[in-house]
VEXNUFI-397215 format. One record per residue (C-alpha): residue number from 1; residue in three letters; x, z negated, y negated. Coordinates in Angstrom, 2 decimals. Example, Ala and Ser with C-alpha at 12.3 -4.5 7.8 and 13.67 -1.06 7.14 Angstrom:
<recs>
REC|nr|rest|px|pz|py
REC|1|ALA|12.30|-7.80|4.50 $
REC|2|SER|13.67|-7.14|1.06 $
</recs>
This chain:
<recs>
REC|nr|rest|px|pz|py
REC|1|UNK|2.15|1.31|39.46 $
REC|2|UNK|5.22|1.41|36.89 $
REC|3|UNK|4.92|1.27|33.37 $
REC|4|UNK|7.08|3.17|31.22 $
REC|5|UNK|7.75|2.23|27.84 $
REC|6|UNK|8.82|4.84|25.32 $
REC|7|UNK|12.71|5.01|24.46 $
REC|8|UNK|11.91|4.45|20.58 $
REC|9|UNK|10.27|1.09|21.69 $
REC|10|UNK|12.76|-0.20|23.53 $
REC|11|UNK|15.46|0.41|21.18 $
REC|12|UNK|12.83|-1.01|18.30 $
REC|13|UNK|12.07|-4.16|19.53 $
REC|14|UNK|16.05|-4.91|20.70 $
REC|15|UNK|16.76|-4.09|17.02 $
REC|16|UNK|14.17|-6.96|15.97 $
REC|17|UNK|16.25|-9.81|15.16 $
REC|18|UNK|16.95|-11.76|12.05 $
REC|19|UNK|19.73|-9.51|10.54 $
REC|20|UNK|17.69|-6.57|11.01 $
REC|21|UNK|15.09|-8.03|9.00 $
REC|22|UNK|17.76|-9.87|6.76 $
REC|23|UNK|18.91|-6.08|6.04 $
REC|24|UNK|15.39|-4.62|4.50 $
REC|25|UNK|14.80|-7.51|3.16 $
REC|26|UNK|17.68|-7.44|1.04 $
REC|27|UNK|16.87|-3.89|0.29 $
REC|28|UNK|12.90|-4.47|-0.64 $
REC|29|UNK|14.28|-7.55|-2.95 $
REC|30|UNK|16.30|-4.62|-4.62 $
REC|31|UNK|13.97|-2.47|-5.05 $
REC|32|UNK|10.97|-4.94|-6.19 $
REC|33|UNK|11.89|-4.80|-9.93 $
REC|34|UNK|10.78|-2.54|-12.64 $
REC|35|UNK|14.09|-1.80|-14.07 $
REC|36|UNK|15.66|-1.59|-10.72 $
REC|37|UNK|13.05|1.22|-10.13 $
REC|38|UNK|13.84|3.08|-12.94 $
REC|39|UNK|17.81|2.94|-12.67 $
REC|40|UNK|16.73|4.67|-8.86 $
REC|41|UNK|14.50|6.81|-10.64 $
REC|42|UNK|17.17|8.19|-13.25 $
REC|43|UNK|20.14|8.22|-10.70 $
REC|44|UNK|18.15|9.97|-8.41 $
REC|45|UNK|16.85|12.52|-11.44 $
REC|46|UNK|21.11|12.97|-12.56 $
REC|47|UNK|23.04|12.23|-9.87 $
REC|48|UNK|26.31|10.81|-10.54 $
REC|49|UNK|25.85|8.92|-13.70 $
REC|50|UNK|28.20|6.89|-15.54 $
REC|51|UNK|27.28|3.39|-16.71 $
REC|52|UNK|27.76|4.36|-20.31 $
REC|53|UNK|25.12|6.97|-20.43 $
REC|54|UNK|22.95|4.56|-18.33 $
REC|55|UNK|23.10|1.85|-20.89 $
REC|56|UNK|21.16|4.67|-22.96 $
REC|57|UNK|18.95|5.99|-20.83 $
REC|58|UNK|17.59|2.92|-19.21 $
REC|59|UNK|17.96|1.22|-23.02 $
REC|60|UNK|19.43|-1.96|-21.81 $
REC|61|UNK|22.91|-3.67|-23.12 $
REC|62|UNK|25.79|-3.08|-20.42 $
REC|63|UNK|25.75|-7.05|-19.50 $
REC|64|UNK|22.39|-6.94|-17.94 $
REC|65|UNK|22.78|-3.48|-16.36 $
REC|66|UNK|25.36|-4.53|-14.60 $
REC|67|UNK|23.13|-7.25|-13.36 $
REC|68|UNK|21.20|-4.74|-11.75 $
REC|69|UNK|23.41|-2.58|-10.47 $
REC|70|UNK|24.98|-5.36|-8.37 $
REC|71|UNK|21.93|-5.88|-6.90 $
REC|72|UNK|21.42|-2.78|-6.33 $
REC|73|UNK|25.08|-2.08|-4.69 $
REC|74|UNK|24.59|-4.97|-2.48 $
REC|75|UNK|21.71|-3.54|-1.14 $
REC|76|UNK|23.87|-0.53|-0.73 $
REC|77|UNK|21.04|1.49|-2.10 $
REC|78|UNK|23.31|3.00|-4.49 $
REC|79|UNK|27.27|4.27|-4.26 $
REC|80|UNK|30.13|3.39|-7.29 $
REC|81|UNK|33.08|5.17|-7.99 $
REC|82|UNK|35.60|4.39|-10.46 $
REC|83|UNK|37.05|7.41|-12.48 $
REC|84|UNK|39.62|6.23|-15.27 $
REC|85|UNK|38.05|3.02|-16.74 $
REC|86|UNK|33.82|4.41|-15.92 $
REC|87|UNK|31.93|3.46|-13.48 $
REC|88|UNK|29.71|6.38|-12.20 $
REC|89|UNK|26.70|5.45|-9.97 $
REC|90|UNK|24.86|7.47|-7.74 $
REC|91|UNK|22.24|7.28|-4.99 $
REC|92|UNK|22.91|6.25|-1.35 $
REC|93|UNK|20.34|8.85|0.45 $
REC|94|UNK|21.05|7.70|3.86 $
REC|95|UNK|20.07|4.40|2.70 $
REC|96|UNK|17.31|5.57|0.72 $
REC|97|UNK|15.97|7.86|3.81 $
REC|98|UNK|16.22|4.85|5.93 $
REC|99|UNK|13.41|3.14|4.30 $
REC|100|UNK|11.27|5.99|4.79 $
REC|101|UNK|12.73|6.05|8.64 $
REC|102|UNK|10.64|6.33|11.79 $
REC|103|UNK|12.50|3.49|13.31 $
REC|104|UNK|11.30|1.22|10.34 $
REC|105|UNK|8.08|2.87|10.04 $
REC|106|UNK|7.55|2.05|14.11 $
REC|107|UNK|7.97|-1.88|13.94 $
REC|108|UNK|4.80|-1.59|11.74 $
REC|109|UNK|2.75|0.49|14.42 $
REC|110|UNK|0.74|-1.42|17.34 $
REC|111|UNK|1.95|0.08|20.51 $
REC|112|UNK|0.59|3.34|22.11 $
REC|113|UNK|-0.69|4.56|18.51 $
</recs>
């Protein structure tokens, strides 16, 4: 008798190497930070935001926002674009929707539940 192993499986457990995990864990680093958390939390509240209003809203000097922000870009959990001489951040949602993805969601899951 053949056994047949579901499609999302297969392509699960060929994704399961070192620089997949590398890649969320880079991204849960990110995100494991109170102020990092809140920068998400007002981005994703206002959309595109320029640093300069951030700075205000997230009452921290520009120096160690920036900090965070280039954490947070390199996790590519959030998107810059330069207008003039701001910086305007926003939220990546495709990277954002990712972490709440069935394919990372699965590689949690004993088989056949």
């Amino acid at each position: 008798m053949k056994t047949i192993i579901p499609i999302h499986e297969v392509t699960v457990k060929t994704a399961l190497n070192d620089s997949f995990f590398e890649t969320y864990e880079t991204k849960f680093k990110a995100l494991a930070d109170r102020k990092r958390l809140q920068i998400m939390y007002e981005l994703t509240q206002r959309g595109k935001t320029c640093v300069c209003d951030l700075c205000d809203i997230v009452e921290m000097a520009q120096s160690k926002l920036s900090y965070h922000l280039k954490i947070l870009l390199d996790a590519k959990l959030i998107t810059k674009e330069i207008i003039g001489t701001w910086s305007y951040y926003e939220i990546n949602n495709n990277e954002v929707n990712a972490l709440l993805s069935e394919q990372l969601c699965c590689i949690f899951r004993p088989s056949g539940s």
